[in-house]
C-alpha positions as CSV (number, residue, x, y, z in Angstrom):
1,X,61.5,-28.9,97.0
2,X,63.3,-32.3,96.1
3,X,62.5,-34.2,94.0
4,X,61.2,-38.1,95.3
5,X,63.0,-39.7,92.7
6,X,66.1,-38.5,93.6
7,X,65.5,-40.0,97.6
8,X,64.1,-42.6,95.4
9,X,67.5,-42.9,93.6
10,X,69.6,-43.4,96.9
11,X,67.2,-45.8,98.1
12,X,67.8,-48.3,95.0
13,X,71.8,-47.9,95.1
14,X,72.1,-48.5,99.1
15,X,69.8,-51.3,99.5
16,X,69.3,-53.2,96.7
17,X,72.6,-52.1,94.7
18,X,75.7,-51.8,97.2
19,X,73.3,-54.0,100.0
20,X,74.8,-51.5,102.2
21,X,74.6,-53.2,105.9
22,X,74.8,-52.3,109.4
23,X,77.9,-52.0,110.7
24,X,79.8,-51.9,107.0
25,X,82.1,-49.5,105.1
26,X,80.8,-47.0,102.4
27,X,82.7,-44.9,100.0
28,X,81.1,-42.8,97.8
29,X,82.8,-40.4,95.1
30,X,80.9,-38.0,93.0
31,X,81.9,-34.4,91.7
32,X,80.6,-31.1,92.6
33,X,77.7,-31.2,90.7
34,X,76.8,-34.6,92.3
35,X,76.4,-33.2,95.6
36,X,72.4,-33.3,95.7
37,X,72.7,-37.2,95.1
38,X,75.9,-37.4,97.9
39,X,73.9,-36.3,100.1
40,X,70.5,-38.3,99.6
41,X,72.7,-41.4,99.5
42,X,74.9,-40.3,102.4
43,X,70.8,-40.1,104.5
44,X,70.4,-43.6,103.3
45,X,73.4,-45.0,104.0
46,X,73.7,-43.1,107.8
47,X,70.3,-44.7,108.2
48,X,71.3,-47.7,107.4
49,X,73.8,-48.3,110.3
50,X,76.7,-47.6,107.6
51,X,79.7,-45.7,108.1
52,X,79.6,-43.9,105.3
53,X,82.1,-41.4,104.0
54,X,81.7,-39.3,100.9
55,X,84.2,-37.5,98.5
56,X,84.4,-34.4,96.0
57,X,86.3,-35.6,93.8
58,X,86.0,-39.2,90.7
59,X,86.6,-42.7,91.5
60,X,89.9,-42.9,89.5
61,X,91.1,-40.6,91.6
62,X,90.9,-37.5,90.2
63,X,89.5,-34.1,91.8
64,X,86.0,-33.2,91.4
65,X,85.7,-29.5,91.9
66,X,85.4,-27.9,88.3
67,X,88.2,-27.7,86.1
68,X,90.5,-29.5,88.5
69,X,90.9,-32.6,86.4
70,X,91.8,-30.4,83.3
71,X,94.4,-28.2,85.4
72,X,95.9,-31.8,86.6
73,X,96.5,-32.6,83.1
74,X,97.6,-29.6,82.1
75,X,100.5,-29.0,84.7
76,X,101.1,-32.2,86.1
77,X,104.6,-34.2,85.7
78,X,105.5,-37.6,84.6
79,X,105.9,-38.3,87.9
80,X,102.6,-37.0,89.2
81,X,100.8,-38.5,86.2
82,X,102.0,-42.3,86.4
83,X,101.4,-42.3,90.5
84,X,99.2,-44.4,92.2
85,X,96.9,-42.8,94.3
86,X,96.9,-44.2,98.3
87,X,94.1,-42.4,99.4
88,X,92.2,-44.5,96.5
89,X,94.6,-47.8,96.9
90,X,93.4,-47.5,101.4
91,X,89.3,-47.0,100.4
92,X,89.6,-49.8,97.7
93,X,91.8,-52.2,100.5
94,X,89.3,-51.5,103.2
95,X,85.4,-50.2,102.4
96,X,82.7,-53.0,101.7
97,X,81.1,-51.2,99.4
98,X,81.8,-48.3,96.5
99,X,79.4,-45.8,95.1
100,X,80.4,-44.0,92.1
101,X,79.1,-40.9,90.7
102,X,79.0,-39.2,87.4
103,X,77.6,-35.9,87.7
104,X,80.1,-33.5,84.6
105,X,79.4,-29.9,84.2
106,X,81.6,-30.1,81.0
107,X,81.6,-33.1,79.0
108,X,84.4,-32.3,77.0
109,X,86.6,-30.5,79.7
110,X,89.0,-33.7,78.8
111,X,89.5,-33.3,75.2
112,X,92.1,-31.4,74.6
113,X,94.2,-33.4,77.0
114,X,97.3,-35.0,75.2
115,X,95.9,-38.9,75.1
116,X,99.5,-39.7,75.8
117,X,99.0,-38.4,79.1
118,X,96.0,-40.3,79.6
119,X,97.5,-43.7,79.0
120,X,100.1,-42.5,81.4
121,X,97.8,-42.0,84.1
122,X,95.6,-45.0,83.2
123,X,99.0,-47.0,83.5
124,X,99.9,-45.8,86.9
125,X,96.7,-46.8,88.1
126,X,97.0,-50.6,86.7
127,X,97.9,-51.4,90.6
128,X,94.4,-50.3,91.7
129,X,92.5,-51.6,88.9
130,X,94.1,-54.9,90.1
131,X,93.1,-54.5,93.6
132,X,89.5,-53.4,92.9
133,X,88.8,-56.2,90.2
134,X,90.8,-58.8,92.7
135,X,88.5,-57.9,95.4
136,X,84.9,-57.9,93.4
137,X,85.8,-61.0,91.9
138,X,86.0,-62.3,95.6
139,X,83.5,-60.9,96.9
140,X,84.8,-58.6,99.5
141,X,84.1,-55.3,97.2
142,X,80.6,-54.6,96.0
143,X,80.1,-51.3,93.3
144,X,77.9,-49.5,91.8
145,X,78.3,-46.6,89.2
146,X,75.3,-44.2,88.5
147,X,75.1,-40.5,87.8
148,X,73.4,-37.5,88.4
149,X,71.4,-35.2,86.0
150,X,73.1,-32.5,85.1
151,X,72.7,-29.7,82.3
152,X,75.8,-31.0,80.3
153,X,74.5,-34.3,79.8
154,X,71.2,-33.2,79.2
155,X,72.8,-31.2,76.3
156,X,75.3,-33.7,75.0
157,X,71.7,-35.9,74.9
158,X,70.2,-33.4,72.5
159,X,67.5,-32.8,75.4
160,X,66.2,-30.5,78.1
161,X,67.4,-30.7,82.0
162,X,63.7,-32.1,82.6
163,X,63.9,-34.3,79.5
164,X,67.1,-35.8,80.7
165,X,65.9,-36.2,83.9
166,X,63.2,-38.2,83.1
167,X,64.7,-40.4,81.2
168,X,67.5,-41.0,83.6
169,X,64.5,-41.7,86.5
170,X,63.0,-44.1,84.4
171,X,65.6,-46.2,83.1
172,X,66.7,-46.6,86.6
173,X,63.2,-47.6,87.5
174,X,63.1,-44.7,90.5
175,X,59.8,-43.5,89.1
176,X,57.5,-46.9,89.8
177,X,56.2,-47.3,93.2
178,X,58.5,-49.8,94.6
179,X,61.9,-49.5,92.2
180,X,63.5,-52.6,94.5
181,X,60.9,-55.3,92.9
182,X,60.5,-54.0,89.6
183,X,64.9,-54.6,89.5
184,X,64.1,-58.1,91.5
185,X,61.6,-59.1,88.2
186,X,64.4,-57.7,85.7
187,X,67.1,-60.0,87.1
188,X,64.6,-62.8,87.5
189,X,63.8,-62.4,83.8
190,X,67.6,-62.1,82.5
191,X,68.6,-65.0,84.6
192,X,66.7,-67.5,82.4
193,X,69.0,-66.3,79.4
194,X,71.9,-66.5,81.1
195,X,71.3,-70.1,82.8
196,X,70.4,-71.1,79.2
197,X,73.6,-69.6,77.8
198,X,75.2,-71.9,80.7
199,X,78.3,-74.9,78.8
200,X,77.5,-72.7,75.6
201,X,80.6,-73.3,73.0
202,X,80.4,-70.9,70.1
203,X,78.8,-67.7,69.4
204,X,77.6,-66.3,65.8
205,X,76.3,-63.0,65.4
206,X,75.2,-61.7,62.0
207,X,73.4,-58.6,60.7
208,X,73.9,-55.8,58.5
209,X,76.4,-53.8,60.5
210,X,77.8,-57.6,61.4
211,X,79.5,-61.2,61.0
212,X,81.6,-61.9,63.7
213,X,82.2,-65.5,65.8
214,X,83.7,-66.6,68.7
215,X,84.5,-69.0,71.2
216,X,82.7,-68.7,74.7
217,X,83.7,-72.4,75.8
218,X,84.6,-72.3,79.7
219,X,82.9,-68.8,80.1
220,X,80.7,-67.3,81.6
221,X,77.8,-64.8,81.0
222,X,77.1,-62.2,83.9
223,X,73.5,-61.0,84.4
224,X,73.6,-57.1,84.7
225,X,70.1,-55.9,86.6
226,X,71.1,-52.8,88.6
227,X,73.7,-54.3,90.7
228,X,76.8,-53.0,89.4
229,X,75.2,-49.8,87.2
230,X,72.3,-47.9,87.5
231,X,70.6,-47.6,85.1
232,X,71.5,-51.2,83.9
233,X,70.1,-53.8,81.4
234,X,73.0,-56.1,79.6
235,X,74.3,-59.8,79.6
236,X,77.8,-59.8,79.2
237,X,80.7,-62.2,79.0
238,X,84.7,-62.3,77.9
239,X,84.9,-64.3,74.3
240,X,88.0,-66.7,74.1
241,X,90.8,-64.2,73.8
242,X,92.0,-65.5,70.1
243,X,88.5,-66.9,69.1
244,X,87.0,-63.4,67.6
245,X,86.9,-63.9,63.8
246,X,85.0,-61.2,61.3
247,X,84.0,-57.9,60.8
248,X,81.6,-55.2,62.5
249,X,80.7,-52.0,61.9
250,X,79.6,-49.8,65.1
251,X,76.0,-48.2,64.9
252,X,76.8,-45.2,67.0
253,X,79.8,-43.3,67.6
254,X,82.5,-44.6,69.8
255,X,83.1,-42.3,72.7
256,X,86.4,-43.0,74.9
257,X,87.3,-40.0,77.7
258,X,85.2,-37.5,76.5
259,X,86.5,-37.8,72.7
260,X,83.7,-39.3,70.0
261,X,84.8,-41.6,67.3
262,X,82.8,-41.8,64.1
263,X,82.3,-44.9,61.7
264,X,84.5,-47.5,63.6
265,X,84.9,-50.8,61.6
266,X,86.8,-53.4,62.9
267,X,88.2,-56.5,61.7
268,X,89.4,-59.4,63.8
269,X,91.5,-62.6,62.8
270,X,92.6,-64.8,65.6
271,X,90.9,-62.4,68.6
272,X,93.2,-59.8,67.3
273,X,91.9,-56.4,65.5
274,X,93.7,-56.3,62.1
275,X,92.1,-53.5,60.5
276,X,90.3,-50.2,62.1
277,X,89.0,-47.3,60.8
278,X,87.1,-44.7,60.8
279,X,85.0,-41.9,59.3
280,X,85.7,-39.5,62.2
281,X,88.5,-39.7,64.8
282,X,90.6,-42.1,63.4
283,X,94.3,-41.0,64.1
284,X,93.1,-41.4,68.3
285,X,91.4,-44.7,67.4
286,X,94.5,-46.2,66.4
287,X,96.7,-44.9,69.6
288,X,94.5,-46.5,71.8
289,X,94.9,-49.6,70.3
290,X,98.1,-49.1,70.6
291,X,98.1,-48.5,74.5
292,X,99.4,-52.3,75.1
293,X,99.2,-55.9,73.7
294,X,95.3,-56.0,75.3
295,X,94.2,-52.9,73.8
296,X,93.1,-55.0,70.3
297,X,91.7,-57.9,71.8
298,X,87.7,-58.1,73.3
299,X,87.6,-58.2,76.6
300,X,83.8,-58.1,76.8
301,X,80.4,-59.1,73.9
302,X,77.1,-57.9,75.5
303,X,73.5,-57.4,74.8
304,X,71.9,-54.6,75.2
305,X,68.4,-55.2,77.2
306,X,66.9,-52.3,78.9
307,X,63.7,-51.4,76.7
308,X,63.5,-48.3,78.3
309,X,66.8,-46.6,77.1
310,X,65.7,-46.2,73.1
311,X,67.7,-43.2,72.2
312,X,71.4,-42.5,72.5
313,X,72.5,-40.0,74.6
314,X,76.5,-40.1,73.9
315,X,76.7,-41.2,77.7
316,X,78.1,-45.0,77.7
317,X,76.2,-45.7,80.9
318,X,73.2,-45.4,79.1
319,X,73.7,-46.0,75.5
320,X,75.5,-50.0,76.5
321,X,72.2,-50.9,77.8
322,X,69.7,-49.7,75.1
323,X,67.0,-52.5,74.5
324,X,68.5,-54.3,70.6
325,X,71.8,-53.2,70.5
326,X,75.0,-55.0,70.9
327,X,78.4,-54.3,72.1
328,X,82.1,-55.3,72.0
329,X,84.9,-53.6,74.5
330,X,88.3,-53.7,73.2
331,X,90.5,-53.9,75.8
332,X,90.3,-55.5,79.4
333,X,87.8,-57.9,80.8
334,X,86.4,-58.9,84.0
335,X,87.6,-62.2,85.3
336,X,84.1,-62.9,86.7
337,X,83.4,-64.0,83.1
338,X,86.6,-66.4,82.5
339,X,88.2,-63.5,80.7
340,X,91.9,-63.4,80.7
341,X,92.5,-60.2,78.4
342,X,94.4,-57.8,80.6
343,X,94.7,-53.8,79.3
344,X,94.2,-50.0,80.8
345,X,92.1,-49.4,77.6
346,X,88.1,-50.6,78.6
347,X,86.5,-49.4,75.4
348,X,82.7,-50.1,74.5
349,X,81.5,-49.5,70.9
350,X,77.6,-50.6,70.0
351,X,75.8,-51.8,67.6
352,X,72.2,-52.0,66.3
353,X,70.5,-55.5,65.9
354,X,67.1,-54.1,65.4
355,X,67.3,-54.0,61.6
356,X,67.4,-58.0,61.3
357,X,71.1,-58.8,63.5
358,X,70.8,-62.3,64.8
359,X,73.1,-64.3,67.3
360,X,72.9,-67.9,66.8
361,X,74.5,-70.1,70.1
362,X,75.8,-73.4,69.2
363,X,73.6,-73.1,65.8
364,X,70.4,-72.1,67.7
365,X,68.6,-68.9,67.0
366,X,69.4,-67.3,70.2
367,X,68.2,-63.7,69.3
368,X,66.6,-62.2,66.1
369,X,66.3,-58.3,65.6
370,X,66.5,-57.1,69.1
371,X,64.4,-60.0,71.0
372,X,64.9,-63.0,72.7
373,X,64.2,-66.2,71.4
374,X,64.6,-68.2,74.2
């Protein structure tokens, strides 16, 4: 028998994430092992009057039966590495909407790839990372990226299959009764920080693990509330490219394609990192900063705000959003927020502010030890 949450699932990403309408264009990628949630969401969408088309295979254009993505990296050519993919380049140019799933049945089926190859590949697709961040901007593209349950990140979690599934459920609120409004009340309740954030100048954020500042004159802040991930729970914005001035130390360990950095400390002068190390991992910290002029520079500060994501689970998707944390992403950021930083490195690091952190906005207590002030 199925379980509800998992129609319950599709439900929340077709109508209130993608808004999935009659008539309109759906892609949705997802692995093998995300085939139980393909097919609920492929119900909802066919329901829906959509024309929907699913794929086997990742939204970066990689295959997604088992071990394919390894054997790509293995064998495949210069050539074959640093070329665009137009099967992804025609569904970005032409669907309405874009479902993404996660779904691994090895988390580390990546790491012993050469990260030389990776920033090849993550340089041939710049092209369609322009076109897909061109078109959200506008409008004309709306995305979501979720994942499935699946035993290997129920383990990378430290948990059981049923643990992890519960815990995925309820963070993505597709246990309550009526998922849609209980996402409708989060939004309505982050939108009062962001409008308050709204012709903010400066930044200050200052902690144990923290004393950083920054310029967010002309930007934006971005209210995250299921839209774009599921499960979901951040503000976020782009800090004036050259504006970032101090230190941090990262809470949690720093995972980037499947490899886990330990101990990352940072320190910025003029938006620009300066010094980096770390206790575990350090050699592949510094190549990916050194994957091109953006790779050192934030593209994105965000706080964490879903109070029902307490523990980490080593899966970003999750561990961004947990309820008093903070994070930084080196590398690109999204033009939504004014953010100008351009990079194929997109790499989020967290931090605890539950042990006293504060951010102060323009001088004003903003946030003290994981709650709002405002």
């Amino acid at each position: 028998m199925q379980d509800p949450r998992l129609q319950s699932l599709a439900s929340i990403l077709i109508h209130y994430s993608a808004k999935v309408q009659e008539g309109q264009q759906l892609a949705v990628f997802g692995p093998q092992g995300a085939i139980p949630l393909l097919n609920a969401i492929y119900e909802e969408a066919i329901l829906a009057g959509a024309h929907a088309y699913t794929f086997v295979r990742d939204a970066y254009g990689r295959p997604g039966l088992s071990g394919q993505d390894a054997l790509f990296y293995r064998l495949a050519s210069d050539a074959q590495l640093s070329r665009p993919d137009p099967f992804m380049k025609l569904m970005l140019e032409t669907s309405d909407a874009w479902i993404r799933i996660d779904a691994p049945d090895n988390t580390r089926r990546l790491s012993a790839v050469d990260p030389a190859k990776e920033i090849l590949r993550s340089h041939g697709n710049q092209p369609l990372r322009e076109i897909f961040r061109r078109r959200h901007a506008s409008g004309e593209l709306r995305w979501v990226y979720t994942l499935f349950p699946t035993a290997a990140l129920a383990q990378e979690a430290e948990m059981s299959l049923r643990e992890f599934e519960d815990f995925t459920y309820s963070a993505c609120y597709a246990d309550r009764p009526d998922p849609i409004a209980e996402w409708q009340r989060f939004h309505s309740t982050q939108r009062r920080w962001v409008d308050w954030l709204e012709g903010k100048r400066s930044v200050e954020v200052r902690g144990p693990e923290v004393d950083l500042r920054f310029s967010i004159e002309g930007r934006s802040f971005i209210n995250c509330a299921g839209e774009i991930n599921l499960p979901d729970g951040e503000i976020y914005t782009g800090p004036v490219e050259d504006s970032v001035e101090g230190w941090i130390r990262f809470s949690y360990p720093a995972i980037y394609h499947g490899r886990s950095v330990e101990g990352v400390e940072l320190r910025f002068e003029k938006g620009r990192v300066v010094q980096a190390s770390a206790t575990k991992g350090q050699d592949f910290l510094h190549q990916i900063m050194e994957t091109d002029a953006g790779a050192r520079y934030v593209g994105e500060f965000a706080i964490g705000t879903n109070q029902h994501i307490q523990r980490f689970s080593r899966n970003i998707l999750f561990d961004e959003k947990i309820g008093g944390t903070i994070h930084l992403a080196l590398g690109s950021g999204y033009p939504e927020t004014g953010s100008r930083n351009e990079s194929s490195v997109h790499w989020d690091m967290i931090c605890n502010m539950r042990n006293g952190g504060q951010i102060l906005v323009d001088g004003e207590v903003f946030y003290d030890s994981g709650e709002f002030q405002i």
